[in-house]
DRENTORTOR-909938 format. One line per field, with one value per residue (C-alpha): residue in one letter; chain; x, y, z. Coordinates in steps of 0.001 Angstrom, whole numbers, plus 500000, padded with zeros to 6 digits. Last residue first. Layout:
BEGIN
residuo	[A | ...];
cadena	[A | ...];
east	[X | ...];
north	[Y | ...];
up	[Z | ...];
% end
This chain:
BEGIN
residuo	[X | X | X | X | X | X | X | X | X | X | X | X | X | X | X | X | X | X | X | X | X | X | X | X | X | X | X | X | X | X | X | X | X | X | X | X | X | X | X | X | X | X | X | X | X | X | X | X | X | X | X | X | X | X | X | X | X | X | X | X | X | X | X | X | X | X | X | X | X | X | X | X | X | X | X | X | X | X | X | X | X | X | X | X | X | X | X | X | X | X | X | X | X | X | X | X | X | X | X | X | X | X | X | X | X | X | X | X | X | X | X | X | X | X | X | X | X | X | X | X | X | X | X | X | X | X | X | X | X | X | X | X | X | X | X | X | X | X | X | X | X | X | X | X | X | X | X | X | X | X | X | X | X | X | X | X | X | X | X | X | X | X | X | X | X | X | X | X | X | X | X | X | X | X | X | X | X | X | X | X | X | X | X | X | X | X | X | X | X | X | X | X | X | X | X | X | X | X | X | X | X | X | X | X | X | X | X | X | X | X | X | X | X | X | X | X | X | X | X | X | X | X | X | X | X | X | X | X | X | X | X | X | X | X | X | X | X | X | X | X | X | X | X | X | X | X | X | X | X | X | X | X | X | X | X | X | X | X | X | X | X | X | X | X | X | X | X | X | X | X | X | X | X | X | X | X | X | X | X | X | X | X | X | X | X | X | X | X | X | X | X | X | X | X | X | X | X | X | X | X | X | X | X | X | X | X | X | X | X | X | X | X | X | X | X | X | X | X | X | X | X | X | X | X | X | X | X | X | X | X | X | X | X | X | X | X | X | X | X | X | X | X | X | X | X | X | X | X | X | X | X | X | X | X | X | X | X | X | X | X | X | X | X | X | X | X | X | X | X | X | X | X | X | X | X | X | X | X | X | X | X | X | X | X | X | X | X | X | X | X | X | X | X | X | X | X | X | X | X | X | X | X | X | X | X | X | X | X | X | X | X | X | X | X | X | X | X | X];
cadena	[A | A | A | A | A | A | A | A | A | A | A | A | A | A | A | A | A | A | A | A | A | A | A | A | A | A | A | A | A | A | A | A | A | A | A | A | A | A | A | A | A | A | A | A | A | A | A | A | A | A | A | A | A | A | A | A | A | A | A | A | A | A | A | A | A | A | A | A | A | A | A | A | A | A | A | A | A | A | A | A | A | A | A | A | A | A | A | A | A | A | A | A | A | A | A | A | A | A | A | A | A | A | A | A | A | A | A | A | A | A | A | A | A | A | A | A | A | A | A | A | A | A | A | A | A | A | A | A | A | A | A | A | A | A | A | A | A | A | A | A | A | A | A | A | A | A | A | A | A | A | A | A | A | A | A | A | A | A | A | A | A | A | A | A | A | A | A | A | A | A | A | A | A | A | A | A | A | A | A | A | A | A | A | A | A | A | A | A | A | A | A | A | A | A | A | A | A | A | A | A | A | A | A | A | A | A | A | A | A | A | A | A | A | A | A | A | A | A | A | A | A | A | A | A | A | A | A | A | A | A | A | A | A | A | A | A | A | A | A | A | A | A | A | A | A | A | A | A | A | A | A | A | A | A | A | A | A | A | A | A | A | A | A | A | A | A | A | A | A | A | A | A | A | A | A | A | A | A | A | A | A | A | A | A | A | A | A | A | A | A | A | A | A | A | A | A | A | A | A | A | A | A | A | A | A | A | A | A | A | A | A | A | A | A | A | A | A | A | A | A | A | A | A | A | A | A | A | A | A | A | A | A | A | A | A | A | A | A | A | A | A | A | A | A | A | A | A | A | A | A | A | A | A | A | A | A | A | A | A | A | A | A | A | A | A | A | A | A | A | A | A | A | A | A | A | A | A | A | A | A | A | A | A | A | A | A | A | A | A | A | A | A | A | A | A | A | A | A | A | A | A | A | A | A | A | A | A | A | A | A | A | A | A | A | A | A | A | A];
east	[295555 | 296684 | 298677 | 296763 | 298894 | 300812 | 302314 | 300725 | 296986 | 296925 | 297863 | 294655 | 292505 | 293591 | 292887 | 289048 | 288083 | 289226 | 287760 | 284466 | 283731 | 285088 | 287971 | 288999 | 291927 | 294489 | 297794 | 300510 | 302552 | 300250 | 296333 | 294660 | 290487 | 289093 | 285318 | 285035 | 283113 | 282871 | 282452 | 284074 | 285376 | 285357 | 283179 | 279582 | 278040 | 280487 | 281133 | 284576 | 286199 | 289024 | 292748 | 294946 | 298376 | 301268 | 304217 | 305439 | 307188 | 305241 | 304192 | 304479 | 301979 | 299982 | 299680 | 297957 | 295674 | 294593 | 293583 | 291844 | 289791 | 289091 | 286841 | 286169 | 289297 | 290781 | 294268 | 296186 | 299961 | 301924 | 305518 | 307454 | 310918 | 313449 | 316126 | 315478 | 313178 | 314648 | 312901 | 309466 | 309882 | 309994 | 307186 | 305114 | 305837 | 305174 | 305795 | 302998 | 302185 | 301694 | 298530 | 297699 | 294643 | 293115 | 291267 | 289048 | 289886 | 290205 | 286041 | 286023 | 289299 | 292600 | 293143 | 296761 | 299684 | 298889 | 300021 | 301119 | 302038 | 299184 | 298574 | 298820 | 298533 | 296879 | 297808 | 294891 | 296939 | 296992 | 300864 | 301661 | 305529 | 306822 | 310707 | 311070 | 313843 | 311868 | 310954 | 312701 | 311801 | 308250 | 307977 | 309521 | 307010 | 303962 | 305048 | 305305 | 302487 | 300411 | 299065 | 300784 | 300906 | 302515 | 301144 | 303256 | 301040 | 301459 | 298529 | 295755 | 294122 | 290685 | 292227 | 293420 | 291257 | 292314 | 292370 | 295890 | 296392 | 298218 | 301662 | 300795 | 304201 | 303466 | 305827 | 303656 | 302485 | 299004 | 296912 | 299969 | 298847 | 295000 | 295067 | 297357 | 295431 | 292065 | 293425 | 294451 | 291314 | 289446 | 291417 | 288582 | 289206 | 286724 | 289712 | 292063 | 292949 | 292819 | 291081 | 291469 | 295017 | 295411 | 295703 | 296377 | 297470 | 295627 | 296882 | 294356 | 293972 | 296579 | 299886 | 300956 | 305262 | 305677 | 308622 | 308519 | 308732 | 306147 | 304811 | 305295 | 304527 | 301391 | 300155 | 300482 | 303449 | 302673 | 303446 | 306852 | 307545 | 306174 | 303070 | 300962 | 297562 | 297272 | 296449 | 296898 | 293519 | 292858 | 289927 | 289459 | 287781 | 285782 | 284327 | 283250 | 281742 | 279614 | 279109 | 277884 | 275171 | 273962 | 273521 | 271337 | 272050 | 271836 | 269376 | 270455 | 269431 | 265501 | 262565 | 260943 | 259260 | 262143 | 263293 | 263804 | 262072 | 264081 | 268034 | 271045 | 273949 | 277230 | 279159 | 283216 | 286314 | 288930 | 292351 | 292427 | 291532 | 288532 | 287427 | 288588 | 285450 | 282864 | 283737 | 283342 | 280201 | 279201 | 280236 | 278308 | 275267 | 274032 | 274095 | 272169 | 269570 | 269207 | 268926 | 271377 | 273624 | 277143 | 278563 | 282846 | 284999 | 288428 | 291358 | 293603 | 295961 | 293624 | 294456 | 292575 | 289679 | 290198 | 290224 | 286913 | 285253 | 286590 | 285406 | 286662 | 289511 | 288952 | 290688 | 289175 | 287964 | 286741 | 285345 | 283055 | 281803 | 281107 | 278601 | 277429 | 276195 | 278008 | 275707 | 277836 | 281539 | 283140 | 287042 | 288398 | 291422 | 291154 | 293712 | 296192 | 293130 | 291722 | 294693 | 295372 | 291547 | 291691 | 294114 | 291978 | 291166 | 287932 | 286068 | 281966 | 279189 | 279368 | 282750 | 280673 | 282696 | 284234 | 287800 | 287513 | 283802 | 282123 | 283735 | 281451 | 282483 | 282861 | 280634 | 280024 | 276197 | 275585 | 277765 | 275956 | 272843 | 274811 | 275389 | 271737 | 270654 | 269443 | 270438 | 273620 | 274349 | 274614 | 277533 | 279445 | 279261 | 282069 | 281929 | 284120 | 283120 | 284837 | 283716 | 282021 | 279361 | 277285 | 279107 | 279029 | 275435 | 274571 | 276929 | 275230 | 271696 | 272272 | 274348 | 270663 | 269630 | 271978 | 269891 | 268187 | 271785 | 273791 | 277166 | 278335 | 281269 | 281737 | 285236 | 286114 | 288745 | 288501 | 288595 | 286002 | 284558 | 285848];
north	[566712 | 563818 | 561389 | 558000 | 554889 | 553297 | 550103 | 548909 | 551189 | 550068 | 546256 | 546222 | 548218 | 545840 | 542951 | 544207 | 544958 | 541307 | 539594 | 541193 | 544089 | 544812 | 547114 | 548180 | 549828 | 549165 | 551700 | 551617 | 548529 | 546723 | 545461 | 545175 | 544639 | 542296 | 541491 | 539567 | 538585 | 536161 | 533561 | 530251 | 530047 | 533386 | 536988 | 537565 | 538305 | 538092 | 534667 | 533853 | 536762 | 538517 | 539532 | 540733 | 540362 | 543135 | 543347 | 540167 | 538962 | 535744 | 537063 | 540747 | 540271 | 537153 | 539084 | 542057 | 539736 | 537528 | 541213 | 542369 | 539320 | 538607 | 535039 | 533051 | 534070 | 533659 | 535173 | 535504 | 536827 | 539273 | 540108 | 542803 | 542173 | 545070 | 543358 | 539404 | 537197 | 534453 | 534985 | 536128 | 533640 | 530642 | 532139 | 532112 | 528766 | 527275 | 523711 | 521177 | 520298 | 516556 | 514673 | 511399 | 509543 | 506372 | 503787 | 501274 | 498398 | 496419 | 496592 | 500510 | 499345 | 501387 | 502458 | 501308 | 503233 | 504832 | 507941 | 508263 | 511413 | 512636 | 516321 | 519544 | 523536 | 522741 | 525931 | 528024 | 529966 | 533129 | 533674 | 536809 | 537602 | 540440 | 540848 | 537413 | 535497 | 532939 | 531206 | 527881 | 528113 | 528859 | 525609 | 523296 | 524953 | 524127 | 520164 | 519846 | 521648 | 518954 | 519141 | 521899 | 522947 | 525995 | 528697 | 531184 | 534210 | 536192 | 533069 | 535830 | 533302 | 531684 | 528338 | 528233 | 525539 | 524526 | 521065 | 521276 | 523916 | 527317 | 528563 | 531411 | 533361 | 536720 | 539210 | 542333 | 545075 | 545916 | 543484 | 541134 | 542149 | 541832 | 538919 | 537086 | 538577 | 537601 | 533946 | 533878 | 535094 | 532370 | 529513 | 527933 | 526915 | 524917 | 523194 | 519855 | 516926 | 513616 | 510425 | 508384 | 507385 | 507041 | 509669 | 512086 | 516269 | 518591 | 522101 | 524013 | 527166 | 530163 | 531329 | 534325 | 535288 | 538485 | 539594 | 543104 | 544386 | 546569 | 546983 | 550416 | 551819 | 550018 | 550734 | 554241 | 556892 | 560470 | 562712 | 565436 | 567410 | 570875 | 568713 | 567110 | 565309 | 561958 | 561459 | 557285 | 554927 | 553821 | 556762 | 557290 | 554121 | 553939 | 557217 | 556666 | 552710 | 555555 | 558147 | 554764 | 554199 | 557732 | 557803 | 555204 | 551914 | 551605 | 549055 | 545001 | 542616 | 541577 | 542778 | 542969 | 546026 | 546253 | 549137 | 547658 | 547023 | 545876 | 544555 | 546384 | 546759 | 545219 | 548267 | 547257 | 548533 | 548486 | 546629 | 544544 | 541398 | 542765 | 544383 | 540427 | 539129 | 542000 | 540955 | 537200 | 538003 | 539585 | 537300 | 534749 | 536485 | 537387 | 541317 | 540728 | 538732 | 540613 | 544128 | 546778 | 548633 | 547861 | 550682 | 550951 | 552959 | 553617 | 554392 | 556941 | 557081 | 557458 | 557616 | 554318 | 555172 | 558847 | 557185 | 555155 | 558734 | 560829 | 557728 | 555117 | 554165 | 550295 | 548642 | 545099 | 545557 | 549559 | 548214 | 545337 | 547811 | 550525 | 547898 | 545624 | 549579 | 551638 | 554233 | 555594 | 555201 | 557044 | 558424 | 559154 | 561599 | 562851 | 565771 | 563369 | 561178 | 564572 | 566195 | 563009 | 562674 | 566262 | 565957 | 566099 | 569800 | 570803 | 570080 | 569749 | 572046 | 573299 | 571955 | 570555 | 567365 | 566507 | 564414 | 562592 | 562652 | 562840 | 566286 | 567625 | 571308 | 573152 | 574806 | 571393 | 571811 | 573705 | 571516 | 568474 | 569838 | 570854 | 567371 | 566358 | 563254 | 560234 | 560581 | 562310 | 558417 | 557387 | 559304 | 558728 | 560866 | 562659 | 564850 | 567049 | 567445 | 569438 | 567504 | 569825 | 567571 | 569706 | 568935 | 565587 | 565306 | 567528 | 565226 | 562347 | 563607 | 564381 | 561245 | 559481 | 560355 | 558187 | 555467 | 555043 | 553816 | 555075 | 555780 | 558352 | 558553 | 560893 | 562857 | 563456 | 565875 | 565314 | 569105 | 568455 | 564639 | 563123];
up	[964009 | 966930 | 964663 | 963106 | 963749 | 961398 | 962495 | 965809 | 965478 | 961520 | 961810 | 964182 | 962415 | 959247 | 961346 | 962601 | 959085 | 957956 | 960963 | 960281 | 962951 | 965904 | 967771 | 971400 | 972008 | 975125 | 975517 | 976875 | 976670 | 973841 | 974298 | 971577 | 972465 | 970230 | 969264 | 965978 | 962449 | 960322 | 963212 | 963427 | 967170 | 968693 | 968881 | 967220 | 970459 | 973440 | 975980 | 974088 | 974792 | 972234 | 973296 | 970950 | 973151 | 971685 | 972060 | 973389 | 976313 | 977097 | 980707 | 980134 | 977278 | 979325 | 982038 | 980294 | 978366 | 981580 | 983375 | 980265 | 979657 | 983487 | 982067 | 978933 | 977472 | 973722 | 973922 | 970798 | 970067 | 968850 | 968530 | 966614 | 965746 | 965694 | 967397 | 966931 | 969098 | 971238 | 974655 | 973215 | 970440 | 973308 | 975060 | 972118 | 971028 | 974968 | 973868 | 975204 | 979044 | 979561 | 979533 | 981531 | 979290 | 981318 | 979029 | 980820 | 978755 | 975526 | 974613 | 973405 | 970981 | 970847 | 967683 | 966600 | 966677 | 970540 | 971592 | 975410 | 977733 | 975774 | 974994 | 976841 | 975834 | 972275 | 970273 | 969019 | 965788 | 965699 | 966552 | 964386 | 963923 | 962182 | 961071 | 960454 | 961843 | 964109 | 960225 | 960754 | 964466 | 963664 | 961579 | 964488 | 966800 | 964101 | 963905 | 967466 | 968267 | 965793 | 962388 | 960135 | 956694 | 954803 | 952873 | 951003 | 950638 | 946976 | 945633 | 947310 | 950074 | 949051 | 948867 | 952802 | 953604 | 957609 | 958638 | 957706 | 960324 | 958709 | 958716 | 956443 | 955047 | 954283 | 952188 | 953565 | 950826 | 952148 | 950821 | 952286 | 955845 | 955405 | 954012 | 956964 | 959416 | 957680 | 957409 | 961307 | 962081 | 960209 | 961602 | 961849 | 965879 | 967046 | 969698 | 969589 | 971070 | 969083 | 968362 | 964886 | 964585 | 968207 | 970923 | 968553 | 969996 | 966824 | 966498 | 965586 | 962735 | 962196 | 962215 | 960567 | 959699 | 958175 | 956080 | 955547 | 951612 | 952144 | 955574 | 956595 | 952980 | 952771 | 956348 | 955226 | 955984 | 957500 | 954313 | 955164 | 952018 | 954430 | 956319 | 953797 | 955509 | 954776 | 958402 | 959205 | 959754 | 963479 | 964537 | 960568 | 959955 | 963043 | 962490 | 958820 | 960420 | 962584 | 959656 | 957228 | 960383 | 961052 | 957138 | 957110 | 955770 | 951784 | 950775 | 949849 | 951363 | 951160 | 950048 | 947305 | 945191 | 942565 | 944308 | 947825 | 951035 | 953746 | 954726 | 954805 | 953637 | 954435 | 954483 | 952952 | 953556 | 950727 | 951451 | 948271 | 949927 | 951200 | 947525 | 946322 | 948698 | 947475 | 944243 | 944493 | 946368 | 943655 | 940823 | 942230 | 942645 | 946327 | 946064 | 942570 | 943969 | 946856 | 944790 | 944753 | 947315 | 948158 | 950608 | 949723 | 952239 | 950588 | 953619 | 951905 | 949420 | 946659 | 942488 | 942149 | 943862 | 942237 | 938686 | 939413 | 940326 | 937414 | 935041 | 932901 | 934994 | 935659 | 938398 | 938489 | 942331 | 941223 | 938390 | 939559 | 942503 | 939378 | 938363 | 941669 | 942466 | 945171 | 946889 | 948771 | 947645 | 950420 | 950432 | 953529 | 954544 | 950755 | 949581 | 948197 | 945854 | 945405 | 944000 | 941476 | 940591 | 940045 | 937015 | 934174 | 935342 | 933611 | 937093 | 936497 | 936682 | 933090 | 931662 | 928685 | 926795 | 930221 | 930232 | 933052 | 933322 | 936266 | 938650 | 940586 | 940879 | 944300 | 946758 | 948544 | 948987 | 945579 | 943808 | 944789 | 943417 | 940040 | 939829 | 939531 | 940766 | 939439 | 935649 | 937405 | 938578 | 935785 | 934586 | 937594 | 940150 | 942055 | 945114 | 947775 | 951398 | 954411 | 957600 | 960778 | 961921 | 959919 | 956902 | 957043 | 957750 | 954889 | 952542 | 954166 | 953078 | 949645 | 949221 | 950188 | 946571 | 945309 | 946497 | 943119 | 941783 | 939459 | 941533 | 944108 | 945281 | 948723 | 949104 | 952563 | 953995 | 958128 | 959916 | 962150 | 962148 | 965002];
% end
């Protein structure tokens, strides 16, 4: 996966840096073409001129470089780089140049490239616990998501201060792996005559998109309903993901569901029952991208009650009736053009339910995910999917956020064969 791929490695002033070493090697070996940049404090870690004798090219650190020795003179390399890159990797990245890159300072060669890239950025936080907790980290690490960069969680052991705890650099075999996984669904950059193959951005931007997300809730009484665990958490991460990259989101969301944390740019709307939700899809059934996240009740009672009914009244009998099929309906009244997706959460045949279900509803594309796997469904961070389209099925996890822009990236910009 890794011959021919153009990567440029960050690295930053931390005592990790010395583990770039090792992943350039790696990278190399595995048949990568490697280009560096350091910040400033990083070079009192390591050298740049050891960098330079592994990639055979300058290490650029300073945008405009007092003493050219070692380093690019060309004040426009950032530019070249950030076209020439297929991956950039910020390994180590300290809470310092991580603040930066999320607040888009420029005071360096290697800031300036993250901001000059048009390829996938693949941040790996490393510092101390207490630091990687702080507020303002994980307030950073949470705006990188929004912002479209992929982030390492790193790892947990022994670190500099003599503690342990979160925080160390993974391994290199682990930041090639998440490497890999980044580039199998993440578009070429590569310059063919004046043709560039597009990015996710410059599919979606200015699409309308509509997400769903969160439970519908089917009352009884005032007090007792029908619902599901849902979070909505998926839905949220879909919805980020898509306007990170240049989508005009709309966010019908639960209104058990906080949607606070969402960039302002999504218009967020409120729903309680199926009802409610169907009547809000048909208003927006004219988008040009349509994401139905949200866990839909499929019955509810035949009879809702105004008052609560009281344990000592009677025995209480509940007959349900089927609800709205939303996703059916939009299958049979979509637009030209209009891409459809849905949900299936399965406890059972997950590919054979998810392949119905597709022909079944008559959408694009079913993302199907199983209850039963590790770290999959109902109020995790993170997810197992598999995406299952027409012709072809890929598999994808990670946190939800990582997993929806893979997902967006395989159906709208897909990588081409190199």
């Amino acid at each position: 996966m890794m011959r021919g791929k153009h990567i440029v490695i960050g690295v930053t002033g931390g005592i990790a840096a010395y583990k770039a070493v090792y992943l350039v090697r790696q990278l190399q070996e595995a048949g990568a073409e490697v280009r560096v940049t350091m910040t400033e404090a990083a070079t009192r870690f390591v050298a740049g001129n050891t960098f330079a004798a592994l990639t055979r090219h300058d290490v650029p650190v300073h945008i405009f470089p007092d003493n050219p020795t070692g380093i690019s003179t060309n004040w426009t390399q950032h530019i070249h780089w950030g076209e020439w890159a297929d991956l950039m990797v910020i390994a180590p990245c300290t809470a310092n140049s991580l603040a930066k890159i999320v607040h888009g300072f420029s005071d360096s060669m290697l800031t300036t490239t993250v901001l000059a890239a048009r390829c996938p950025v693949l941040i790996c936080p490393t510092m101390d616990g207490e630091m990687y907790r702080a507020p303002s980290t994980r307030y950073n690490l949470n705006k990188a998501e929004e912002l479209g960069y992929h982030l390492l969680t790193p790892d947990h052991g022994y670190l500099a201060s003599g503690m342990e705890g979160v925080g160390r650099l993974p391994d290199t075999d682990v930041i090639i792996d998440r490497m890999i996984q980044i580039l199998e669904v993440a578009p070429s950059r590569r310059v063919s005559g004046e043709k560039v193959t597009p990015t996710l951005r410059e599919v979606l931007t200015g699409k309308k998109m509509l997400v769903t997300c969160g439970p519908t809730r089917e009352y009884l009484d005032p007090v007792r309903f029908l619902s599901n665990p849902s979070t909505g958490k998926m839905g949220m991460a879909m919805a980020a993901a898509a306007a990170a990259h240049g989508a005009e989101v709309t966010l019908l969301h639960s209104d058990s569901v906080s949607t606070t944390a969402l960039s302002p740019s999504i218009r967020k709307l409120a729903f309680t029952t199926t009802e409610d939700l169907f009547r809000q899809v048909k208003t927006h059934a004219g988008c040009d991208i349509i994401i139905m996240t949200a866990a839909v009740s499929d019955f509810r009672p035949v009879q809702t009650h105004s008052q609560k009914v009281k344990k000592a009244e009677a025995d209480l009998n509940v007959v349900l009736e089927r609800t709205p099929d939303i996703l059916k309906w939009l299958g049979e009244h979509r637009k030209n053009g209009q891409v459809l997706i849905g949900f299936a959460m399965e406890t059972r045949d997950l590919l054979k339910q998810a392949r119905e279900k597709r022909i079944r509803k008559g959408a694009d594309w079913i993302v199907a995910n199983d209850l039963a796997a590790d770290g999959s469904g109902f109020a995790f961070d993170t997810n197992q999917v598999v995406l299952v389209g027409a012709h072809s099925e890929v598999h994808f996890e990670g946190t939800k956020y990582d997993v929806s822009r893979n997902v967006l990236h395989h159906i709208f910009a897909p990588q081409p064969p190199l």
